[in-house]
Structures are given as C-alpha cells and as structure tokens.
DOTOR-617749 format. One record per residue (C-alpha): x, y, z. Coordinates in Angstrom, 1 decimal, m for minus. Example, Ala and Ser with C-alpha at 12.3 -4.5 7.8 and 13.67 -1.06 7.14 Angstrom:
- xx  yy  zz
- 12.3  m4.5  7.8
- 13.7  m1.1  7.1
***
This chain:
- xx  yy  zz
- 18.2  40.1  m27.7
- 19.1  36.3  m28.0
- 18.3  35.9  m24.4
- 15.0  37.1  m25.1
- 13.9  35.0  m28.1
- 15.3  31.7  m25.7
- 12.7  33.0  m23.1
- 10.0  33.5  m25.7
- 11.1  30.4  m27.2
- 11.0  28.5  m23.8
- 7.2  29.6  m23.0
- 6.4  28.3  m26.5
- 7.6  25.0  m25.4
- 6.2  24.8  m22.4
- 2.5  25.5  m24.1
- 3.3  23.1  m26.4
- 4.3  20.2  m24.2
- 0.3  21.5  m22.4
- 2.7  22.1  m19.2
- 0.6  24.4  m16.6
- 3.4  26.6  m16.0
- 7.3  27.2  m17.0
- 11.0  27.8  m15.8
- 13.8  24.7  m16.5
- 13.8  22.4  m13.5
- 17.3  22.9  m12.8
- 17.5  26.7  m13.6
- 18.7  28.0  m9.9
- 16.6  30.9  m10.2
- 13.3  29.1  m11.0
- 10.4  28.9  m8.3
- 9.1  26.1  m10.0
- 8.0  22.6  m9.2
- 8.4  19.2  m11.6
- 5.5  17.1  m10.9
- 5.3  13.7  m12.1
- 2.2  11.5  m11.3
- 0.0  8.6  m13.4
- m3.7  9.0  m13.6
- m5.6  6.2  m15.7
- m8.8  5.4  m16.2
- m9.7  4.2  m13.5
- m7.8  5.9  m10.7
- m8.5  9.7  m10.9
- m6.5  11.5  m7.6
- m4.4  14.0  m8.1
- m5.7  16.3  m11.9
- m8.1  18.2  m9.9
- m6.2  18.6  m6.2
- m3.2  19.5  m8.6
- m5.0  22.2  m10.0
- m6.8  23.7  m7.3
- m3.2  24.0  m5.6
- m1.9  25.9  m8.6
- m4.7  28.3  m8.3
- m4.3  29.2  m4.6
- m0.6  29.2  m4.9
- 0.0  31.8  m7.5
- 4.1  32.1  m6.2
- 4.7  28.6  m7.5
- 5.3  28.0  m11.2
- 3.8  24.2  m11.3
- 4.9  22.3  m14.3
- 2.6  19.2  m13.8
- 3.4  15.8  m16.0
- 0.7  13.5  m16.3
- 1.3  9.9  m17.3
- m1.2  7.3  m18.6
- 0.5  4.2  m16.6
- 2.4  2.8  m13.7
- 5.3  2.0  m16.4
- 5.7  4.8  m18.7
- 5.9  6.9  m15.2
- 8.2  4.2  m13.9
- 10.6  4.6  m17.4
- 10.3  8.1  m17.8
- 11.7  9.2  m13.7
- 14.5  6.3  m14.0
- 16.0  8.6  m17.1
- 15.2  11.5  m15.7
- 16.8  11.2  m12.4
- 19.9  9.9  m13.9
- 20.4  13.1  m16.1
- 20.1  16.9  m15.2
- 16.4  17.4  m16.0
- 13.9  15.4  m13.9
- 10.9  15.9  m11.7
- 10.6  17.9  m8.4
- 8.3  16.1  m7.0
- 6.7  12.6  m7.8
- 3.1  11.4  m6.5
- 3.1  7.6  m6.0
- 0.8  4.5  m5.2
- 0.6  1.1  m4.2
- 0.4  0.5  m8.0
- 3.9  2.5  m8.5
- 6.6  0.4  m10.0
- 9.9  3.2  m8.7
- 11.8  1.0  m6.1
- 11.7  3.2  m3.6
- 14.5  1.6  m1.7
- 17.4  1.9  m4.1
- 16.1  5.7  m4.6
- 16.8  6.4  m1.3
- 20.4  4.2  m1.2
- 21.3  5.8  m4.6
- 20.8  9.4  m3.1
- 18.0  10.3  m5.5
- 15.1  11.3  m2.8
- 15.8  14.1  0.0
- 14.8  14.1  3.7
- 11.9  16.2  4.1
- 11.9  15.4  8.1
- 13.2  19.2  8.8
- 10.3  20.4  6.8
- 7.6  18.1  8.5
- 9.4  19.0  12.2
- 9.0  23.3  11.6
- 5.4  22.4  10.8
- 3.4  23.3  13.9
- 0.7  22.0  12.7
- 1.6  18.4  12.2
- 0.4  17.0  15.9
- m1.9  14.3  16.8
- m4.6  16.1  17.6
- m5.0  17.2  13.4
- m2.8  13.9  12.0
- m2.4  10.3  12.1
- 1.3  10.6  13.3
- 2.1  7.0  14.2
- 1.5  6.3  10.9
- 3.2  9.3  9.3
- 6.3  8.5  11.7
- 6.1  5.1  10.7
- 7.4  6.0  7.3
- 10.8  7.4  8.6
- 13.7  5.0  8.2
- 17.1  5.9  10.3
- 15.6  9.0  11.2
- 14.4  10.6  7.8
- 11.6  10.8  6.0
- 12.0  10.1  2.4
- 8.5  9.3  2.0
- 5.4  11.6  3.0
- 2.2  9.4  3.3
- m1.3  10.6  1.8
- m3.6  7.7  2.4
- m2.8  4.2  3.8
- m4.9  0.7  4.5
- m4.7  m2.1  7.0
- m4.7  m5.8  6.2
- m7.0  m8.0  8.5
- m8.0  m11.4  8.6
- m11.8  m12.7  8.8
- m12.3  m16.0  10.2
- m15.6  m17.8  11.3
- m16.0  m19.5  14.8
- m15.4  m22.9  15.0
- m15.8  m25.2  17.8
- m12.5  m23.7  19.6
- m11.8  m19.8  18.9
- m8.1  m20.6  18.1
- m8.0  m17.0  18.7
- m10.0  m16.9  21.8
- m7.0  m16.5  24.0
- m4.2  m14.3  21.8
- m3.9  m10.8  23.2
- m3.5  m8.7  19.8
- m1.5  m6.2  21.4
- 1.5  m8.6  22.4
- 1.1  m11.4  20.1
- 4.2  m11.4  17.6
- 4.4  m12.5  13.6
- 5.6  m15.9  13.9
- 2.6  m16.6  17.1
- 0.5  m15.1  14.5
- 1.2  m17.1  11.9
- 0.9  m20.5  14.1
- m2.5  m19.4  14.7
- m3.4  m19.1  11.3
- m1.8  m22.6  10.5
- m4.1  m23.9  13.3
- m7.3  m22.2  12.5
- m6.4  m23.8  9.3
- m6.3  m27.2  10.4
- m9.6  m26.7  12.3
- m11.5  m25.4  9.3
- m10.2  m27.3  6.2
- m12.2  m30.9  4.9
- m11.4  m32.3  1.6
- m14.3  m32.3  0.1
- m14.7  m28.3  1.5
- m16.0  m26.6  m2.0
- m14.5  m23.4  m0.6
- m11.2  m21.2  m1.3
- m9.7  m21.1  2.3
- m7.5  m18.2  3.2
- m6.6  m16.4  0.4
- m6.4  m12.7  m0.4
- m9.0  m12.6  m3.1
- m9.1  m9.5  m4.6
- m4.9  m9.3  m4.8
- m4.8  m13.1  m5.6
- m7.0  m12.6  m8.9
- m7.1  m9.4  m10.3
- m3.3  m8.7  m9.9
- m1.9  m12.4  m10.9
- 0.5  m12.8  m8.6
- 1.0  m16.3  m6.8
- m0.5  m17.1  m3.9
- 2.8  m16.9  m2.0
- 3.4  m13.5  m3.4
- 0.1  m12.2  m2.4
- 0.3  m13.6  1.7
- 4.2  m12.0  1.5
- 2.6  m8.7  m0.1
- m0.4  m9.0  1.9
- 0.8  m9.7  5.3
- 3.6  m7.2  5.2
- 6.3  m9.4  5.6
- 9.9  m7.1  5.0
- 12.3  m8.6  3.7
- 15.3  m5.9  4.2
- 15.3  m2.6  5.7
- 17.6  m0.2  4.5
- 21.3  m2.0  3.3
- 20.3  m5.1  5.6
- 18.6  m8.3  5.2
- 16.1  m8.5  8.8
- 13.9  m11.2  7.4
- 14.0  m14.1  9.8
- 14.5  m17.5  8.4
- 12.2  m19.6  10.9
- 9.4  m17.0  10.3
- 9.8  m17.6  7.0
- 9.8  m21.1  6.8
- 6.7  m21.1  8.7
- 5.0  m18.8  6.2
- 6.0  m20.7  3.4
- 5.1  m24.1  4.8
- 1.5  m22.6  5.6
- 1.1  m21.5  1.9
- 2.7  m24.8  0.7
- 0.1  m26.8  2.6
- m2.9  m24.2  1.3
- m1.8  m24.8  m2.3
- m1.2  m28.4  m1.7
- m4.9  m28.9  m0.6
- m6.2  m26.7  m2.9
- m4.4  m26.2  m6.4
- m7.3  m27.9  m8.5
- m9.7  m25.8  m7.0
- m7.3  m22.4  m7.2
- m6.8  m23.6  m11.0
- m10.5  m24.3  m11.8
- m11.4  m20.7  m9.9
- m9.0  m18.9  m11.3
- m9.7  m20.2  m15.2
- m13.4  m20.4  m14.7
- m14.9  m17.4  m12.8
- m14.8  m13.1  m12.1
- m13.5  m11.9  m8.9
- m17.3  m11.7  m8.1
- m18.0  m14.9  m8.6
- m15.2  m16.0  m6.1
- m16.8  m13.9  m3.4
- m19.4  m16.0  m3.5
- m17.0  m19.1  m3.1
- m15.4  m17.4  0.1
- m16.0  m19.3  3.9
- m14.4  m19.5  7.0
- m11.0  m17.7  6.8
- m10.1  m15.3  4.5
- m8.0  m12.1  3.9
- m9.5  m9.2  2.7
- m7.2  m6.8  0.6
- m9.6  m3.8  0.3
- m8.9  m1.4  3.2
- m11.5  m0.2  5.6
- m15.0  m0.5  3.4
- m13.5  m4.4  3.9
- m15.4  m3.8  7.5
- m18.5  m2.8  6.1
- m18.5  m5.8  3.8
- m17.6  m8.0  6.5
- m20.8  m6.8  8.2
- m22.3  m7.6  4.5
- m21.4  m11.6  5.3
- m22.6  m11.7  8.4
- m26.1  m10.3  7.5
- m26.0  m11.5  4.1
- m24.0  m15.1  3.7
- m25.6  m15.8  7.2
- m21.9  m16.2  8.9
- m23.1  m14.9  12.3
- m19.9  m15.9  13.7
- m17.7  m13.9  11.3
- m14.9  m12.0  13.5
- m11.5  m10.3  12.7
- m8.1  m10.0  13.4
- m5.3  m7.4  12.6
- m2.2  m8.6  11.4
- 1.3  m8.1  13.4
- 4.2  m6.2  12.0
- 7.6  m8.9  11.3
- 9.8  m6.3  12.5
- 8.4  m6.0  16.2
- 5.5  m5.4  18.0
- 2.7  m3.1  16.7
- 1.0  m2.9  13.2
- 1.9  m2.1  10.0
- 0.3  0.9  8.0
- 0.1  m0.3  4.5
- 0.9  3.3  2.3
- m1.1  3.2  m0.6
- m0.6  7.2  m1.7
- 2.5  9.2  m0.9
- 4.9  11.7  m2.1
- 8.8  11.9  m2.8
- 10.9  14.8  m3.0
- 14.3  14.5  m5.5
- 17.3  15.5  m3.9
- 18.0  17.9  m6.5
- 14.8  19.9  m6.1
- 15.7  23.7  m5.4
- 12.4  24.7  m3.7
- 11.9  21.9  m0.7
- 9.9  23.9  0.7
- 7.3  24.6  m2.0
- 7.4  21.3  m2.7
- 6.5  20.5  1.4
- 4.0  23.1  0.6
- 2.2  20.8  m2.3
- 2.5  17.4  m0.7
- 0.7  19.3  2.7
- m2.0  20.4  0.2
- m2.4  17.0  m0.9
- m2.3  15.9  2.6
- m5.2  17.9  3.7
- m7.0  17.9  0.3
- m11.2  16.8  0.9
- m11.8  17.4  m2.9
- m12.2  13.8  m4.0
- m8.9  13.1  m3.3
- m9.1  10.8  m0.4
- m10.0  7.1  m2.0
- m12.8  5.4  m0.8
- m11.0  2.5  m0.2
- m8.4  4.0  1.9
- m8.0  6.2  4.8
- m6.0  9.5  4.9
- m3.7  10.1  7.0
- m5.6  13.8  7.9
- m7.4  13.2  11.3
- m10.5  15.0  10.1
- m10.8  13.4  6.9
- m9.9  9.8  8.8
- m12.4  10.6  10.9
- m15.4  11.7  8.4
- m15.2  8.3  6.7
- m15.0  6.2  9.4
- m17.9  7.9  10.7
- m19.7  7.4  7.2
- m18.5  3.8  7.2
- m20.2  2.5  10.2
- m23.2  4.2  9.6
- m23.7  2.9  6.1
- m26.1  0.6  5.3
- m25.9  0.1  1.7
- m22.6  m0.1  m0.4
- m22.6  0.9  m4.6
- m19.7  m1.6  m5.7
- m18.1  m0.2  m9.5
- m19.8  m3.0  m10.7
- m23.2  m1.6  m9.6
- m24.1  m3.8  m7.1
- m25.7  m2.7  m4.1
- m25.1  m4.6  m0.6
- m26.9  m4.3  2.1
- m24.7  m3.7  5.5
- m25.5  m3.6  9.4
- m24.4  m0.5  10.9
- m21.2  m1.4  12.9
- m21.5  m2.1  16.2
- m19.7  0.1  19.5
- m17.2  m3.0  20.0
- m16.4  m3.1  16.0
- m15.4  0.6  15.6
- m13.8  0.3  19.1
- m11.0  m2.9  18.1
- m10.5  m0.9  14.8
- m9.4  1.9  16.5
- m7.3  0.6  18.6
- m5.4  m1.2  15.7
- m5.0  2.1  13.5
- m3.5  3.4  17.3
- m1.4  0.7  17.2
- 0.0  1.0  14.2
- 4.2  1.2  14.3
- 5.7  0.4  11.2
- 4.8  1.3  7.2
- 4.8  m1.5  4.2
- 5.3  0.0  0.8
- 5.6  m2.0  m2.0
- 8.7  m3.0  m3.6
- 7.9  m4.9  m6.9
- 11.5  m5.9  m7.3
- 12.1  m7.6  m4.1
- 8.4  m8.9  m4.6
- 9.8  m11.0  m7.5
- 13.4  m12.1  m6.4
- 11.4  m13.4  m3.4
- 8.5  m15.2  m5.9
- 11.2  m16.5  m8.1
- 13.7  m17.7  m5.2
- 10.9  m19.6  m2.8
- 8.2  m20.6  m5.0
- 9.8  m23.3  m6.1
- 9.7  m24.7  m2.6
- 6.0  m24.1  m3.0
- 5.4  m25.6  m6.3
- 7.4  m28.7  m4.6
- 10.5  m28.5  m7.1
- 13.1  m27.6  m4.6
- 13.3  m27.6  m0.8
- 13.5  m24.9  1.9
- 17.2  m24.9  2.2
- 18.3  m24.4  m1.0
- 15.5  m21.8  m1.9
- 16.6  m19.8  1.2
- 19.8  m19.7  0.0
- 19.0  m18.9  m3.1
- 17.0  m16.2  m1.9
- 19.7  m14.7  0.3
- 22.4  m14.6  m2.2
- 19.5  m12.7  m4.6
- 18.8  m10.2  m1.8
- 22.4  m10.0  m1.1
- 22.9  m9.0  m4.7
- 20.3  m6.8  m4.8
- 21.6  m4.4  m1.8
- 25.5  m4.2  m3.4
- 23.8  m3.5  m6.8
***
C-alpha cells in the first residue's frame, strides 16, 4: 500500500514540476530520459523537435527540463551531475557555458562512438561525416554534433592579391596568419575611417576583446585533452597581429563601440574583415559586392592550428551523462534531432544531415533577397558556379571541430591581453598563461 501512494505521489510531482513524462532518473528500472536544454527568447530549437519526438516514441518516458538561460542551465547540470539525480541527456550551443572539457576528464559524459558505429545509416552518402568524426577525441565521441558553421575571411583586392599564390588546401595556421599580417600592411592608412579586420558581429554584440574574439574566431586550441598543443611562435604571431590592429585602431574601436549598433558598424566595414555568421555570411558577402560596390570582394577559409584541414565550428550538439541507463534511447533522441527538418535547423548554421545541408545551401545561392531580424531587406546576386564550388570544397575539407570553452576563453584573455593592452610583454604573459593552463588541466 505505501509503495502505491509513493507512485501516486511521484506522478503528482512530476505534473506539478509541468515534466512531460515520469520515472526517477536513477531508478534502474526506468525507460526514461532526463533532458536538460535552454530556450530564450530569442533562440527557439529544440520545444517543438522535443515534442514531436515524444509523440512518435511512445516507449520512452521523456522528462524534458527547460531553462530560460545559458547560466541557470549551466548551475543547475554542475549540481546535478555531482549528486545522484541529474539529466540524461543535455542539448547544448555555442552560447553554452558547461566546460565540456573537464566533463569529459571528470568522467561525467559517456562515449556514444559504439552507438553511432551500429548505426548503418550514419555514411557519407546521408551525413556530413568529416565533420561528425571531427568531434571524436582519442577515439570517442563524447559530443554528437547537430549543426555547425565555418569562419572565413573577406578581403578586397588590392594592387597585389597577397593571396594570389597560397594554395588553401596546404597552407598551414601560422602561413595563414603571415598572410593576414601582410594583407594588413597593404590595406591599412592612417587616416583609413574604416574598422579593419575585426569579427564584427562577435566583437560587439558579445563584448569580448578583440583578442578574444580572433582566438574564438579563428579556432585557435589551446589544449586538447590533458595537454597543452598550443604553439608558442603561432601564438606570438597572432598576438602581435592583434596588438598592431588595436594599436592603429583603439580610438576608432572605442568611438564605434561607444557610439553606434552593430548595424551601423556594417556600414563602417572595408577591405578585410571576418565574418562570424555562418553560411548566410556568403550571401551577404554577395550583398557587398552588389551593394557597397566592392567588386573585388573575395574570401578565404581559415586553417585548423592543429594540422592541415579545417575546422568545423559546432554550434548545436548533444552529450550523454555517463550515468544514463538507456544510451540507447538517448542515441535514439539526439538521431531525431539530427535529422529533425521542423525548424530545427538555424538559419544561420548548417546541419550536419546531408539532405538538410544540402536544401539550404541550395536556397542560399539562389536567394536574392535576405529578411534580417531587424527587418531589413538586402538585395543579393545569386552565387556564382565557382562560389558554391570553393565552399564546398572547404566544408569537404573540414578535419577538426572547435567548441567553445568559456573558461579557457578567459584564462587566455586575462593571461595575454595585457601584452595587448601594452602592460606586460610576450614572455612573461606566455608564462603566465602556461602556468594558468597548467593549473587548469590538474584541477
């Protein structure tokens, strides 16, 4: 009889707490699945996807948790994962603030490479696999990608192509950056009334410094697993390049940044420039050239630090804990969300599903007007055989995955700005920086 009025008692609870679903999360006999994910106001992915799976999968109690930000998601999985009670399965972004890497080093995520390898249906021919394989790390996969974007630079001819004789396919990070310092040097005049090279919609609406957005933005890694791979004379270049852009340009970063609306410092944009908005950032590049007059306007993909090939930058992807008891239900959801069409897929990035990668690249170079959230309709050329051709090619090159760590993004703010900002020089900040990274990994 007690055992009954707990179960009754339990359901209550559950309807309560508006839970879609019931069965404790670490009750051995449950089918269940613990889903955590954030939905705000402005980013609406997974409510409906989440609830279309529940309906067609009527063997899987689903228990989905829905938090209103990045940080209350962030606070509620780091207490939850160190107790007995904590999510199955959590959906996370670019925005997402769980450090992914000391999850994986603390034992708190599970391989689901065993599940991905039984599924026959995970081949090139249906799925971006280079970039699903790009996000396994001594052979596991911890982290099972949904949608992803690629950074890539814009620059305007100027009398000598600086890029006129790099093969992309071979050229390595530090090459890469030496190019950019030249192209640089080419393009920059003093009295220039222009923001040169910067990421602009990173740079402004997030508030980072500008050496924090080119780390973030190029994909620079830092450490890979429980080992620092960053190399110092790559990063001494990088660092000199952004010291010399801030340098030339700080009154006119300060006066943009105090003064005018992401908008407003589109219009401000020339020469060389990186664009942190995914592949629509192709369709608005067509938008300058027909536009802003910028006939010469070209593009470049960015190489990965860690070798040859590029870098997939994850913006949507699932984890599994390592105390989930149904792995393969949960498998089950992330593959649903994987091949979900139902306004999952952002129109700012590209899924990782062949078909839908393929529908919206389609639709993007055939699309001659763009509705911007603000309401403001461009007009774009159609892209061009050799356009969609070279961005191809990059998405086939693609090798390695860059997710965000927020925690490594600040230890490496806080350790080599200062070399920036002129306070300190290289030296020291790299040691600092090492003995902060160092830290880090033993923690």
């Amino acid at each position: 009889m007690k055992k009954k009025i707990m179960a009754i008692l339990m359901i209550i609870v559950c309807v309560a707490a508006n839970c879609t679903g019931c069965g404790p999360w670490n009750d051995s006999s449950s089918d269940g699945l613990k889903v955590y994910y954030c939905e705000t106001a402005k980013s609406k992915k997974y409510e409906k996807i989440l609830d279309m799976f529940k309906q067609i999968n009527s063997d899987v109690q689903c228990e989905f948790v829905k938090f209103n930000s990045e940080e209350e998601l962030n606070e509620k999985v780091a207490l939850d994962m160190a107790g007995k009670n904590g999510p199955d399965v959590i959906l996370l972004s670019s925005e997402s603030q769980m450090d992914i890497d000391k999850a994986v080093s603390g034992g708190k995520l599970k391989d689901m490479k065993e599940y991905l390898n039984s599924d026959n249906s995970l081949k090139d021919d249906n799925y971006l696999m280079n970039v699903i394989n790009a996000c396994v790390v001594d052979g596991k996969q911890y982290v099972v990608p949904f949608n992803f974007d690629v950074n890539l630079f814009y620059y305007q001819d100027i009398e000598k192509d600086v890029f006129s004789d790099v093969d992309e396919k071979t050229v390595s990070y530090s090459e890469f950056i030496e190019y950019l310092d030249k192209c640089y040097d080419e393009m920059y005049t003093e009295d220039e009334e222009y923001i040169t090279m910067t990421s602009v919609r990173a740079f402004f609406s997030q508030n980072l410094s500008l050496l924090t957005t080119m780390m973030t933005d190029m994909g620079i890694e830092l450490i890979d697993g429980n080992e620092i791979i960053i190399s110092e004379d790559e990063l001494k270049m990088l660092c000199s390049l952004v010291k010399k852009i801030y340098d030339e340009n700080k009154l006119k970063y300060n006066h943009f940044k105090s003064n005018m609306s992401i908008s407003e410092v589109h219009q401000h944009i020339k020469t060389f420039t990186m664009n942190y908005e995914d592949a629509v950032s192709i369709s608005i590049l067509n938008y300058y050239i027909k536009e802003g007059g910028l006939d010469k306007l070209k593009f470049v993909s960015i190489p990965s630090n860690k070798g040859n090939g590029k870098t997939a930058f994850i913006t949507d992807y699932g984890v599994v804990s390592s105390k989930c008891k149904n792995p393969d239900k949960a498998y089950r959801l992330l593959k649903y969300i994987m091949d979900s069409k139902n306004d999952y897929s952002d129109r700012y990035y590209m899924s990782v599903n062949r078909d839908i990668f393929e529908q919206k690249i389609t639709a993007l170079s055939g699309t001659t007007d763009w509705i911007m959230s603000s309401g403001k309709v461009y007009q774009l050329e159609k892209w061009d055989a050799g356009t969609k051709e070279k961005f191809e090619d990059i998405i086939g090159n693609i090798q390695y995955a860059y997710i965000r760590n927020n925690h490594i993004e600040e230890i490496f703010s806080d350790s080599m700005q200062k070399y920036v900002d002129g306070s300190c020089d290289f030296d020291r900040c790299y040691e600092e920086l090492m003995n902060k990274l160092t830290l880090y990994l033993r923690e």
